[in-house]
Structure formats: C-alpha cells, structure tokens
Biopython code that builds the backbone (N, CA, C, O; Angstrom):
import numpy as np
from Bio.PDB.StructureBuilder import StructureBuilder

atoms = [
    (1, "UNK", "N", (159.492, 159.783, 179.823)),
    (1, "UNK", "CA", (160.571, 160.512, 180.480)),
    (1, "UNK", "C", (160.546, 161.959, 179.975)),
    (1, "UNK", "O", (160.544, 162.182, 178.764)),
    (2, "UNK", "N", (160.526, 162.958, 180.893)),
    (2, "UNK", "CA", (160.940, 164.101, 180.331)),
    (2, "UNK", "C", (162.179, 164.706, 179.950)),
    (2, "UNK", "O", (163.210, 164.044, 179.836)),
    (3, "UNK", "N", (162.128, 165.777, 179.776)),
    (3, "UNK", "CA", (163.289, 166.063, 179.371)),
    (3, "UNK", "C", (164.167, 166.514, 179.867)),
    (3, "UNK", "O", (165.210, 166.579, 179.217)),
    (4, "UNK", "N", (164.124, 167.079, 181.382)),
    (4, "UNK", "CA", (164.475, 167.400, 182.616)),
    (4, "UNK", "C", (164.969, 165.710, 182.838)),
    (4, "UNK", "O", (166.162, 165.409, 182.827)),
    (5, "UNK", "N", (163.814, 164.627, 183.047)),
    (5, "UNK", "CA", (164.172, 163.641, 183.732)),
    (5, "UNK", "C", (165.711, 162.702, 182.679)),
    (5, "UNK", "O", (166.504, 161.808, 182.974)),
    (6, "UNK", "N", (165.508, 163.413, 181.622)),
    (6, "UNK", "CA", (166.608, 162.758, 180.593)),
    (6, "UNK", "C", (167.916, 163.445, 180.751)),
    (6, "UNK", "O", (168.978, 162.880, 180.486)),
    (7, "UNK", "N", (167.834, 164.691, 181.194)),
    (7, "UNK", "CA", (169.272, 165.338, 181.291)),
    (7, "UNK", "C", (169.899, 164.618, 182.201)),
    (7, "UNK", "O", (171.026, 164.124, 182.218)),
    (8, "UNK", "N", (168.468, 164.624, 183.442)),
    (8, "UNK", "CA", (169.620, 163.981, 184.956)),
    (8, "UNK", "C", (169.747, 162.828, 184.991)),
    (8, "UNK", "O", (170.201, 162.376, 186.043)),
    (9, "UNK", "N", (169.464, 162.016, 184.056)),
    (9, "UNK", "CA", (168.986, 160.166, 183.978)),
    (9, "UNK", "C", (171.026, 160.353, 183.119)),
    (9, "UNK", "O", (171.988, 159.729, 183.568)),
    (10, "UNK", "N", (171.106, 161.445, 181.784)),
    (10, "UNK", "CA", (172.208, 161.623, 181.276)),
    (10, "UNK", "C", (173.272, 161.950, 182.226)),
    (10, "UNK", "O", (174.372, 161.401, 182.171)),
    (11, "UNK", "N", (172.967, 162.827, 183.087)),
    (11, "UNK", "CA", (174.663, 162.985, 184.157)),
    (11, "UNK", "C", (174.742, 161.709, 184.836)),
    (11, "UNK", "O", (175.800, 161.099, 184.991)),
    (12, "UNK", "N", (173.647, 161.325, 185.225)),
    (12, "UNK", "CA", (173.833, 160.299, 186.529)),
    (12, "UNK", "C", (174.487, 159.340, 186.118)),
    (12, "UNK", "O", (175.237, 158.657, 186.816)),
    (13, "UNK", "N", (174.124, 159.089, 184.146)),
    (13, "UNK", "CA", (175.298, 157.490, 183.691)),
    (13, "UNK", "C", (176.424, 158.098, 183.424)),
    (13, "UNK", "O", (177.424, 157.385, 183.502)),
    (14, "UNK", "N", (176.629, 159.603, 183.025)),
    (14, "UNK", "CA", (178.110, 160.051, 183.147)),
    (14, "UNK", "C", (178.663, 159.939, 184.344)),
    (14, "UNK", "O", (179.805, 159.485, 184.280)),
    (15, "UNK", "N", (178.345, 160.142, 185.247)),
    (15, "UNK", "CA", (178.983, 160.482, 186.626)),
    (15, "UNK", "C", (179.087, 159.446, 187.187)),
    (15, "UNK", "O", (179.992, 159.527, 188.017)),
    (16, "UNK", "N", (178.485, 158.197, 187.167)),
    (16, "UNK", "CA", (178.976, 156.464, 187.576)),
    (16, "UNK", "C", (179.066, 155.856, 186.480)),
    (16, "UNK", "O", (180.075, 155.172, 186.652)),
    (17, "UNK", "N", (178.619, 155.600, 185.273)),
    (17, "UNK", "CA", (179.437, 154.724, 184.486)),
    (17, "UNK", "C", (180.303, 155.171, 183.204)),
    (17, "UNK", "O", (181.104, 154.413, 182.658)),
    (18, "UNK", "N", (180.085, 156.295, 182.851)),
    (18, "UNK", "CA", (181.027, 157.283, 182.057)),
    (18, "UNK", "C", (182.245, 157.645, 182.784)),
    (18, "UNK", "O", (183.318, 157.664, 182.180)),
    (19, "UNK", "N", (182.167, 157.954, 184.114)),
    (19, "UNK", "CA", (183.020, 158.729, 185.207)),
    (19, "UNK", "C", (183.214, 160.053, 184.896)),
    (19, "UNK", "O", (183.317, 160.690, 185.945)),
    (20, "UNK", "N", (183.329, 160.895, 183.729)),
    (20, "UNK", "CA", (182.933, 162.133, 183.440)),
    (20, "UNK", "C", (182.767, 161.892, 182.439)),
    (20, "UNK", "O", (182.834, 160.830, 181.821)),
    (21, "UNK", "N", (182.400, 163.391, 182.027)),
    (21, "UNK", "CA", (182.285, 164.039, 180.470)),
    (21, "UNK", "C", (183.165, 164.364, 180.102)),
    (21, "UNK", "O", (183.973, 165.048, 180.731)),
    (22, "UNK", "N", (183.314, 163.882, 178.692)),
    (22, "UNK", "CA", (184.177, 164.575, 178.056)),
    (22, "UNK", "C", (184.063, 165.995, 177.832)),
    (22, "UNK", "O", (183.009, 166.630, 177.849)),
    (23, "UNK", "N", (185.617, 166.607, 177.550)),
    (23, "UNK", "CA", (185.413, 168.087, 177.510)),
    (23, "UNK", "C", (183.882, 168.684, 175.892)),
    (23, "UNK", "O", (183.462, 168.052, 174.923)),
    (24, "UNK", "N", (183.619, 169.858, 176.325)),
    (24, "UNK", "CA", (182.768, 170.022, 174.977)),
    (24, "UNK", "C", (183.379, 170.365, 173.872)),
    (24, "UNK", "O", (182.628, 170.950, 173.091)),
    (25, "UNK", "N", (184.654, 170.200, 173.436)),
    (25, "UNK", "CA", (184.855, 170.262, 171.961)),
    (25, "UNK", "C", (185.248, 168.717, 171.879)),
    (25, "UNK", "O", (185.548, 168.393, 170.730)),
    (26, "UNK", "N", (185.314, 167.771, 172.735)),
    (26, "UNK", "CA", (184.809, 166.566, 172.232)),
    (26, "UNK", "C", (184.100, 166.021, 171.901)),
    (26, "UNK", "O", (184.231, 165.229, 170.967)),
    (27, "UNK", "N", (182.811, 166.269, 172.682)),
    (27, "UNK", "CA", (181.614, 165.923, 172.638)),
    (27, "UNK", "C", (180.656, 166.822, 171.473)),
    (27, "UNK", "O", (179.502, 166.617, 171.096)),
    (28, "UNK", "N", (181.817, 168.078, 171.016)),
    (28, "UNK", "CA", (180.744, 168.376, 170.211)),
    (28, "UNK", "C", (181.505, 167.596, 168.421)),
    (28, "UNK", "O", (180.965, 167.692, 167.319)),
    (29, "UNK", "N", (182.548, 167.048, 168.675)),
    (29, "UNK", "CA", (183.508, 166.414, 167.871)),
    (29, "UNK", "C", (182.505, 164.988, 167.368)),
    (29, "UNK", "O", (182.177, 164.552, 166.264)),
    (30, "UNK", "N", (182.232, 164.549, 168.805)),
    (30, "UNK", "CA", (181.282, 162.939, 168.491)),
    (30, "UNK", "C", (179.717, 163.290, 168.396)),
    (30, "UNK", "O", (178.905, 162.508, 167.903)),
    (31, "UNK", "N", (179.481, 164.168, 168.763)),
    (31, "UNK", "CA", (178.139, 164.546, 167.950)),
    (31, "UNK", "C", (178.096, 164.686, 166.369)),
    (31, "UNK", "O", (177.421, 164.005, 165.597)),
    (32, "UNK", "N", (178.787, 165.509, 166.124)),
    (32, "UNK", "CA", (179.479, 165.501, 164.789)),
    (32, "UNK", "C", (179.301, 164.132, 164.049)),
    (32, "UNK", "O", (178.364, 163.864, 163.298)),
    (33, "UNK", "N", (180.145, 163.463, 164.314)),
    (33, "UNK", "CA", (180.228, 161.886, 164.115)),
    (33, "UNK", "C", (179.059, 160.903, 164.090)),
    (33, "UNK", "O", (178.935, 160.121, 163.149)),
    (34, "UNK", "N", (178.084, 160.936, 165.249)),
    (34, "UNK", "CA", (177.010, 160.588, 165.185)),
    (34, "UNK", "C", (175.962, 161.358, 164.454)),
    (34, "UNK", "O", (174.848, 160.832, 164.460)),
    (35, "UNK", "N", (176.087, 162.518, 163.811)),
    (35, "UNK", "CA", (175.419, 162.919, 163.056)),
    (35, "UNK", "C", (175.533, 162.268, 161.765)),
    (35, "UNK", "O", (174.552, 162.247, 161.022)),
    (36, "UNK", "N", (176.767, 161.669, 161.380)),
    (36, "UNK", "CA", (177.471, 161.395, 160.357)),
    (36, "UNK", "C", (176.417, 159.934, 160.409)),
    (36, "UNK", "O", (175.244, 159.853, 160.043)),
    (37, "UNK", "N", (176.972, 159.259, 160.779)),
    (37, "UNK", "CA", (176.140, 157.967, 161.352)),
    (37, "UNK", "C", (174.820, 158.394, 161.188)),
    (37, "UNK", "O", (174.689, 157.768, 160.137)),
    (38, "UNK", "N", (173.900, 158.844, 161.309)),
    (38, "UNK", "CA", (172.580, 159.097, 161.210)),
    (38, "UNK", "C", (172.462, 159.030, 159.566)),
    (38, "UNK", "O", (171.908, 158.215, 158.829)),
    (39, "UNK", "N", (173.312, 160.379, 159.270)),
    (39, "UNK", "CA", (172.765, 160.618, 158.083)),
    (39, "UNK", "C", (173.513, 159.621, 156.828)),
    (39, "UNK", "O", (173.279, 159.875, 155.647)),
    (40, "UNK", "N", (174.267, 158.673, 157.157)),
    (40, "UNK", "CA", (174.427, 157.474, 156.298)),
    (40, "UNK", "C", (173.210, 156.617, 156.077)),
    (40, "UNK", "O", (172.856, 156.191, 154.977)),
    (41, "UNK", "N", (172.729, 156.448, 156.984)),
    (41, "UNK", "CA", (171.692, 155.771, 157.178)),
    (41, "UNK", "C", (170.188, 156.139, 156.646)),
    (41, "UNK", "O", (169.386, 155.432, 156.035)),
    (42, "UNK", "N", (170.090, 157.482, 157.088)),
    (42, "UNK", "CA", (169.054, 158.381, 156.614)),
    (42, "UNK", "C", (169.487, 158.438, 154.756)),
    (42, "UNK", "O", (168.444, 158.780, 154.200)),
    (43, "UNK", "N", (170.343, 158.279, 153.934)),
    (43, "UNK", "CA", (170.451, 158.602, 152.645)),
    (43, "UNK", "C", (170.491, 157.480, 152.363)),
    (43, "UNK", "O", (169.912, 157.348, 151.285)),
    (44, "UNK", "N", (170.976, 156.252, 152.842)),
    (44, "UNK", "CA", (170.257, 154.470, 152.067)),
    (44, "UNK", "C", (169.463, 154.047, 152.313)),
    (44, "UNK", "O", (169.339, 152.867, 151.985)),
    (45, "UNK", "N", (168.324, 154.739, 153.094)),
    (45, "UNK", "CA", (167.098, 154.853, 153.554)),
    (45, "UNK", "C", (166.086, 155.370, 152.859)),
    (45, "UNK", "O", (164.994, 154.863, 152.605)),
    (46, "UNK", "N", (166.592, 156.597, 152.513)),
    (46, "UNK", "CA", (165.438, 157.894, 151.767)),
    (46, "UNK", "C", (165.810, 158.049, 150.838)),
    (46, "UNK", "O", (165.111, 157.952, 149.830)),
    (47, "UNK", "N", (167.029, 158.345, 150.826)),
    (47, "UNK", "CA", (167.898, 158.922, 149.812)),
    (47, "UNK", "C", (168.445, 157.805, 148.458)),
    (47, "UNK", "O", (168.003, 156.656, 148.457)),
    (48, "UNK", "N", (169.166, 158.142, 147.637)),
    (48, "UNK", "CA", (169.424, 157.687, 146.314)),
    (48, "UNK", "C", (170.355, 157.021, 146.767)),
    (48, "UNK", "O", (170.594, 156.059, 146.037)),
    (49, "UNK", "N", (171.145, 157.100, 147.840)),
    (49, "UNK", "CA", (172.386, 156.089, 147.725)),
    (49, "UNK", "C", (171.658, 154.409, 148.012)),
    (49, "UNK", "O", (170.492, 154.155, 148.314)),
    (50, "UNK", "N", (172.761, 153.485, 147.802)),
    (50, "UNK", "CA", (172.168, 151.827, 148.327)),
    (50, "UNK", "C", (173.263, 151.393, 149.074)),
    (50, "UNK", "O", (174.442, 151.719, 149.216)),
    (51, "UNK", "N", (172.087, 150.109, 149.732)),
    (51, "UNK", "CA", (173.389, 149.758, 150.935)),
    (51, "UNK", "C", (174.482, 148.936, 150.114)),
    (51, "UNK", "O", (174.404, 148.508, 148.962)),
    (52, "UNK", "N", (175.655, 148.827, 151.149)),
    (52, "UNK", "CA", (176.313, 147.360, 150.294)),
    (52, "UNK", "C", (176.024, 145.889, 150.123)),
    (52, "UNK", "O", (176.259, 144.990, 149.315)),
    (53, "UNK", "N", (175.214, 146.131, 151.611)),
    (53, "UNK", "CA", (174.829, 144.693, 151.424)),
    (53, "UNK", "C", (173.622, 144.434, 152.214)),
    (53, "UNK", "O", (173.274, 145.094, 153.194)),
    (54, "UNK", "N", (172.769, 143.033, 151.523)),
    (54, "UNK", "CA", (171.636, 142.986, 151.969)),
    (54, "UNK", "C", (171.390, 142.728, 153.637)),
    (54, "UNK", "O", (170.373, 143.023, 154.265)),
    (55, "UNK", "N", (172.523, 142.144, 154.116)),
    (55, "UNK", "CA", (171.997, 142.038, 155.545)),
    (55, "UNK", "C", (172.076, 143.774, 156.190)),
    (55, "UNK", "O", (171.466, 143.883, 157.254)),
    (56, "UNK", "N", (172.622, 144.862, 155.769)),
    (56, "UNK", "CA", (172.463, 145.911, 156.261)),
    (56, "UNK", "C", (171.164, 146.431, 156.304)),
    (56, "UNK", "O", (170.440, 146.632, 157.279)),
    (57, "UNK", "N", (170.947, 146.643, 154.970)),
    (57, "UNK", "CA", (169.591, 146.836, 154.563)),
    (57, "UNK", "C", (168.767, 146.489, 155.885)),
    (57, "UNK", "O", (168.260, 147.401, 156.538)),
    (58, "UNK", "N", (168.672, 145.470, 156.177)),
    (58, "UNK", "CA", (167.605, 144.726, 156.920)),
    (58, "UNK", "C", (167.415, 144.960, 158.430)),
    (58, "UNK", "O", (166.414, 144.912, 159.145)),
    (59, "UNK", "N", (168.394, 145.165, 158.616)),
    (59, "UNK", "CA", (168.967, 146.377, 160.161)),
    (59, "UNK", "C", (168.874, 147.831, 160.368)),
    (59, "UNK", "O", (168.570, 148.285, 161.472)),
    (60, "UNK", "N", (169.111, 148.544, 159.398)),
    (60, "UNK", "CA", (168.774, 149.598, 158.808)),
    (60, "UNK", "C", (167.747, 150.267, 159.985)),
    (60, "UNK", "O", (168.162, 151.149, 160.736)),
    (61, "UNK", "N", (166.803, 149.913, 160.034)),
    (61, "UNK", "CA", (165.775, 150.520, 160.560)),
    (61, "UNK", "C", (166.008, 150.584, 162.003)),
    (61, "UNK", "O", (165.596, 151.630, 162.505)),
    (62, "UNK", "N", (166.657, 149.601, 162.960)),
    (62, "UNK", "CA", (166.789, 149.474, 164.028)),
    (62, "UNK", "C", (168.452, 150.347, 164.735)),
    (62, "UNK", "O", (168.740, 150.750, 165.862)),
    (63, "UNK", "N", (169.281, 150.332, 163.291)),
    (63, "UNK", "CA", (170.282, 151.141, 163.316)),
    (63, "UNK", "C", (169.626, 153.059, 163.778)),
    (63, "UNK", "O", (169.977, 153.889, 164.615)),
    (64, "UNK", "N", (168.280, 153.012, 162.398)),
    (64, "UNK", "CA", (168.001, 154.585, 162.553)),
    (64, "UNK", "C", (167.765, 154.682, 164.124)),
    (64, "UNK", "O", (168.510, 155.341, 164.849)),
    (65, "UNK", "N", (166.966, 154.164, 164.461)),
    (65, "UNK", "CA", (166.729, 154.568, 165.949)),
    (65, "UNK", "C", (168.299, 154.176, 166.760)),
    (65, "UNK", "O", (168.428, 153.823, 165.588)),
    (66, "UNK", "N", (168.699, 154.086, 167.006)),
    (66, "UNK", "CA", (169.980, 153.449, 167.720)),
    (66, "UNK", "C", (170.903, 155.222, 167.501)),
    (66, "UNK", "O", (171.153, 155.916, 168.486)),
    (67, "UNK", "N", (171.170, 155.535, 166.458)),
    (67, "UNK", "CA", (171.282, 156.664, 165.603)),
    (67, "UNK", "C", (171.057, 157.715, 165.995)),
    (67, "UNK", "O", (172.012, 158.452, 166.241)),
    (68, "UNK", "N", (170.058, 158.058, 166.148)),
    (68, "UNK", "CA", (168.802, 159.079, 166.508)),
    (68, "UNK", "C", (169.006, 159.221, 168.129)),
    (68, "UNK", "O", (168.963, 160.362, 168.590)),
    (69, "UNK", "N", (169.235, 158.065, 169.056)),
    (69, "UNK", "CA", (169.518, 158.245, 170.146)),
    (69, "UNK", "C", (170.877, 158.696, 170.753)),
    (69, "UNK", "O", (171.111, 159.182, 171.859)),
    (70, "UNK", "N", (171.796, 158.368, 169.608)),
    (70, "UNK", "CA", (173.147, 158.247, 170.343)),
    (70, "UNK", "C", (173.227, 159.830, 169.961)),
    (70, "UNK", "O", (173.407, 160.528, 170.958)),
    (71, "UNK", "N", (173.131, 160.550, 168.730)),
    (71, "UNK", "CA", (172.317, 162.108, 168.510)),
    (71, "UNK", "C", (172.262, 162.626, 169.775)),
    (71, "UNK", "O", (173.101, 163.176, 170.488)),
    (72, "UNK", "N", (171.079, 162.332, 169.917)),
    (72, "UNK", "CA", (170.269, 162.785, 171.512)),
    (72, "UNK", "C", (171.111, 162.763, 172.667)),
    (72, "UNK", "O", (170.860, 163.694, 173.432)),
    (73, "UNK", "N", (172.191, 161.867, 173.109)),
    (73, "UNK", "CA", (172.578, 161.384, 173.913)),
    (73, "UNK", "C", (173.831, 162.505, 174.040)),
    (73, "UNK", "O", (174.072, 163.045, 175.119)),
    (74, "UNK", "N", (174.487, 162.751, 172.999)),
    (74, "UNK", "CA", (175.918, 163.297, 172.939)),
    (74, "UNK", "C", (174.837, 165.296, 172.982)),
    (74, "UNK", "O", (175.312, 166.388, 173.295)),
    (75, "UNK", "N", (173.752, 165.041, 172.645)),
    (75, "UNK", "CA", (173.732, 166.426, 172.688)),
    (75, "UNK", "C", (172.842, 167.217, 173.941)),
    (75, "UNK", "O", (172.741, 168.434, 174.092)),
    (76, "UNK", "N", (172.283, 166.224, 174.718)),
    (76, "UNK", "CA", (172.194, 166.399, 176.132)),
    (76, "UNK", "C", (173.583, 166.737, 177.143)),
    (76, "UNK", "O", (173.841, 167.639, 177.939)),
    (77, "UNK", "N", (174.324, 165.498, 176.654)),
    (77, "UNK", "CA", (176.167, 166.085, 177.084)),
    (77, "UNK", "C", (175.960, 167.987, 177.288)),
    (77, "UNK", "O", (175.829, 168.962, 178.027)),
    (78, "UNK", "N", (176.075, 167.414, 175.918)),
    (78, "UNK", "CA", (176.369, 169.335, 176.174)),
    (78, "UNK", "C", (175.368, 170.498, 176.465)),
    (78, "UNK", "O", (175.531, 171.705, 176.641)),
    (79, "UNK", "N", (174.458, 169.822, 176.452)),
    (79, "UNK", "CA", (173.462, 170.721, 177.493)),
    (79, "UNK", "C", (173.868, 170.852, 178.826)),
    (79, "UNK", "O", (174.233, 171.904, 179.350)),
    (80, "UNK", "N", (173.793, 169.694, 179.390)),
    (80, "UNK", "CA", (174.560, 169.332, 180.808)),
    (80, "UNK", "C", (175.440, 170.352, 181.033)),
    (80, "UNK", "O", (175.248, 171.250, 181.852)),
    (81, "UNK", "N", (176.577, 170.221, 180.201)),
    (81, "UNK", "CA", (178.569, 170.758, 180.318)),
    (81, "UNK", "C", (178.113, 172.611, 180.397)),
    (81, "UNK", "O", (178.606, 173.459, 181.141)),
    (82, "UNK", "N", (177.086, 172.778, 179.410)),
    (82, "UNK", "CA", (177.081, 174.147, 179.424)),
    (82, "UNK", "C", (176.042, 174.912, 180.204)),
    (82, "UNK", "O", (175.897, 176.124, 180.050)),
    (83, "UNK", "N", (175.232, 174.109, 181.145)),
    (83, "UNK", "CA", (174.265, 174.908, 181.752)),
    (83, "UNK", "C", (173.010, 175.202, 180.960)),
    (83, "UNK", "O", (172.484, 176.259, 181.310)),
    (84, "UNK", "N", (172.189, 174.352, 179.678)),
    (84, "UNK", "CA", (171.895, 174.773, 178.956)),
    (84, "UNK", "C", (170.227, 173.711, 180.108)),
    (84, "UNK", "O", (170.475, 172.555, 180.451)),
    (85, "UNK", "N", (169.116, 174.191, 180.410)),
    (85, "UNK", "CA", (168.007, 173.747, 180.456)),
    (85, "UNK", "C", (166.936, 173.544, 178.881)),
    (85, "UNK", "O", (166.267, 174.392, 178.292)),
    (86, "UNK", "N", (167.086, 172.481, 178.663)),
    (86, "UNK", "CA", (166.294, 171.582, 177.507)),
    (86, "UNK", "C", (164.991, 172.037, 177.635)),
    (86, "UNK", "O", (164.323, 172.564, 176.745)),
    (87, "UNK", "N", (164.714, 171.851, 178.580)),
    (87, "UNK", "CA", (162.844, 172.208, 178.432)),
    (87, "UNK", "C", (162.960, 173.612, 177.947)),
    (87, "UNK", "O", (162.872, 173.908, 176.755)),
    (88, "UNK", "N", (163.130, 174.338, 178.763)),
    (88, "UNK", "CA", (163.162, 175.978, 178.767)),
    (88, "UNK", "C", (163.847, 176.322, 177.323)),
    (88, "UNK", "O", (163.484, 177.315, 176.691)),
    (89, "UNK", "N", (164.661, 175.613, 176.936)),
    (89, "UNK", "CA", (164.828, 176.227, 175.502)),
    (89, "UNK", "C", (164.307, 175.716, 174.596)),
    (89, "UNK", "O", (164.447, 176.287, 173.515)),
    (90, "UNK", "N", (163.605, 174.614, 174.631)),
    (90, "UNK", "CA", (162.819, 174.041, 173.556)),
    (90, "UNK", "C", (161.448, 174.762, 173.400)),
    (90, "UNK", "O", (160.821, 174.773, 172.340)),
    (91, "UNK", "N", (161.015, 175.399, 174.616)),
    (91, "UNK", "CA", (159.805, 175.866, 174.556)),
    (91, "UNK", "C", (160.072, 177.205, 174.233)),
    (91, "UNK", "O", (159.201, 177.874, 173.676)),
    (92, "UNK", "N", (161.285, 177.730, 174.543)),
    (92, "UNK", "CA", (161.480, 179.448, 173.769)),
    (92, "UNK", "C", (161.654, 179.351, 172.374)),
    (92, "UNK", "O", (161.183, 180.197, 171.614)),
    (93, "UNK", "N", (162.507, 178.061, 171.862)),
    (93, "UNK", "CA", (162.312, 177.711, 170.465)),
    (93, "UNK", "C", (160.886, 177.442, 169.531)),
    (93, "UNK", "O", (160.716, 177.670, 168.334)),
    (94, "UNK", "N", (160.075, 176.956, 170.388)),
    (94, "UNK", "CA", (158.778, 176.841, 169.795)),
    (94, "UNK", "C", (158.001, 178.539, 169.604)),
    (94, "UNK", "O", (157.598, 178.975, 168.526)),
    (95, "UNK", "N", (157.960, 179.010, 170.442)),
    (95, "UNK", "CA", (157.593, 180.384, 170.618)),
    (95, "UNK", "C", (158.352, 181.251, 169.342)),
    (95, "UNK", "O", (157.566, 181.833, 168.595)),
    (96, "UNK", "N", (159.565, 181.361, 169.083)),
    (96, "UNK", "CA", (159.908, 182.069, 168.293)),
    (96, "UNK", "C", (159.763, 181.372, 166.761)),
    (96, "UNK", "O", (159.697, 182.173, 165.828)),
    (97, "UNK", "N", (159.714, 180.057, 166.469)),
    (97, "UNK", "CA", (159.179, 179.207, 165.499)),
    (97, "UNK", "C", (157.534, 179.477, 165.436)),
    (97, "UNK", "O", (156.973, 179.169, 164.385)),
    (98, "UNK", "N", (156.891, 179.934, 166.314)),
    (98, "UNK", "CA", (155.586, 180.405, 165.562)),
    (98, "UNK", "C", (155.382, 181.680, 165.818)),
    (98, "UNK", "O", (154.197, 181.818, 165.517)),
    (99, "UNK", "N", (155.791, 182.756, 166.199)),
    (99, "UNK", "CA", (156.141, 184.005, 165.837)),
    (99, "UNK", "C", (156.665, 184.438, 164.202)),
    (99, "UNK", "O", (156.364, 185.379, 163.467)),
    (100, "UNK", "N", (157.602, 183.248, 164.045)),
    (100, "UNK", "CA", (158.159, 183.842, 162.530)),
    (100, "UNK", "C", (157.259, 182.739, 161.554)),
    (100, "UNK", "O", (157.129, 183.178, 160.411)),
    (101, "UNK", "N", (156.755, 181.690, 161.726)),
    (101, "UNK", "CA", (156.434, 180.779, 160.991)),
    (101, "UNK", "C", (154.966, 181.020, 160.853)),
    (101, "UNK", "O", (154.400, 180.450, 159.920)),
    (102, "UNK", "N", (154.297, 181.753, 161.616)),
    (102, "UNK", "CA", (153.014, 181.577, 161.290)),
    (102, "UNK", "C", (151.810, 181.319, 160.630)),
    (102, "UNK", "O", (150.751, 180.712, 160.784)),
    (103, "UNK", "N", (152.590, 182.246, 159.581)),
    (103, "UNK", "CA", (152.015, 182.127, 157.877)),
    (103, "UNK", "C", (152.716, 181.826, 157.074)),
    (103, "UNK", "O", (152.290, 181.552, 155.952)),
    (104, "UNK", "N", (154.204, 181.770, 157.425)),
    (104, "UNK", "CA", (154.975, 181.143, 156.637)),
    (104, "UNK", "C", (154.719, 180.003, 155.836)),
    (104, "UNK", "O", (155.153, 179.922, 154.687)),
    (105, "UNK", "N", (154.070, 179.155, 156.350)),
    (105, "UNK", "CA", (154.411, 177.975, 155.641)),
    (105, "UNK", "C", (152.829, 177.389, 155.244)),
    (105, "UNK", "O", (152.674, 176.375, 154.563)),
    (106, "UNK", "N", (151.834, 178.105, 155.722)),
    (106, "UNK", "CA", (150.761, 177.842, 155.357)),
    (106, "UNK", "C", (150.252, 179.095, 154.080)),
    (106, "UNK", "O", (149.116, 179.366, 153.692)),
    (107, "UNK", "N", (151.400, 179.593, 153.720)),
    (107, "UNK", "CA", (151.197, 180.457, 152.523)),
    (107, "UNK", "C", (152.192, 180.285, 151.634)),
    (107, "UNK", "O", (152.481, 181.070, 150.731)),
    (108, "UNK", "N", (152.940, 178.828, 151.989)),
    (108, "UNK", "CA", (153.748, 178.110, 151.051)),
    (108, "UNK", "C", (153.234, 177.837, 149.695)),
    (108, "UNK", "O", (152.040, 177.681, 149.952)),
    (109, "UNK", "N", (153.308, 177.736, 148.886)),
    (109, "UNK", "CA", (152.608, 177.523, 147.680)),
    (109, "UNK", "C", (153.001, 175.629, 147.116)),
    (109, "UNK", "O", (152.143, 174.819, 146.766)),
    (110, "UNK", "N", (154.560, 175.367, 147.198)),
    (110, "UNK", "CA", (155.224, 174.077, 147.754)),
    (110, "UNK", "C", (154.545, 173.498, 148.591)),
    (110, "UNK", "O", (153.898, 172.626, 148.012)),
    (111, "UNK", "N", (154.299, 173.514, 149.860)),
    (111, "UNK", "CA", (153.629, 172.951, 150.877)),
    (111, "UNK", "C", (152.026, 172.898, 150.566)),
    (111, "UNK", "O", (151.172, 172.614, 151.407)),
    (112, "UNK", "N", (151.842, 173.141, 149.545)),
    (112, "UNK", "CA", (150.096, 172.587, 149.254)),
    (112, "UNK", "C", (149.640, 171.447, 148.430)),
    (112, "UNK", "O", (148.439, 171.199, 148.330)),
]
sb = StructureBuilder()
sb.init_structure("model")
sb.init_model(0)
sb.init_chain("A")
sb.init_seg("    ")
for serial, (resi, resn, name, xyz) in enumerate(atoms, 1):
    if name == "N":
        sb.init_residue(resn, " ", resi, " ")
    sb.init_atom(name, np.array(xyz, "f"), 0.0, 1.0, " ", f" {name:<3s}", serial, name[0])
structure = sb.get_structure()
C-alpha cells in the first residue's frame, strides 16, 4: 500500500465507520497517548524497565506492532484534517535529511 493509498484507505474508515474525525487537537491529544503506549513498550523491550508480568512479556512483541500502527493511524488523521500530502513531504524530508546529513554521520566518530 502506498502512502497516498493509506491516507485514502484512512478517510474512507473515518468517513463510514469512524463517521468523522475527530477535531485535531484531539487527535493530536491521542497521538500523544499512543505514543505513550509505544514507548511503554519500547522501554520493557529495550530499555531497563521490566514487565509486570510474564504473560505480558510474551505479547509484547505483537503489542509493538499493534503500537506502531495505531501511531501511524492517528497521524495520517492529521495529515488528512490538515491538507498535509504524506508522500510529498516525506520525500522533501528525505531531501533536506541528506542535504544536512551527508557527512554528518559518516564523520561520526560514535557511529564507527
């Protein structure tokens, strides 16, 4: 799926089974939230914290992706709400990420 085909695949379940969008300081409220959610997961994962309990643990992994999507999901929203084209800015983002990065990071001294 692209990413074009994901924005409009995203209105089309807002617009029949969502019935709208929420306004964008909601949606940027539950992004928020699902970020939160990610990164619980991402720190008893990677990170030093531990789960509480072993059946979490064991889900864990299927949570990250679950996570990672609902992310994605709330922040297409607001691509949508604001007129924002995903492709077109991901690819002006790449462009200015290797404009400034070029040597950046391959003259990392860390990164070797």
């Amino acid at each position: 799926m692209t990413i074009k085909q994901t924005q409009d695949e995203v209105d089309h379940w807002i617009k029949t089974i969502g019935q709208r969008y929420f306004n964008e300081l909601t949606n940027m409220a539950i992004l928020t939230e699902e970020v939160g959610e990610l990164s619980k997961i991402m720190a008893r994962l990677y990170g030093e914290q531990s789960f509480k309990t072993k059946e979490k643990e064991n889900s864990a992994m299927k949570d990250l992706a679950d996570e990672m999507a609902d992310v994605f999901f709330v922040l297409v929203c607001l691509a949508n709400q604001t007129g924002v084209d995903l492709t077109t800015a991901l690819k002006k983002n790449f462009e200015k990420k290797t404009i400034r990065d070029k040597d950046r990071h391959a003259n990392n001294p860390k990164l070797k």
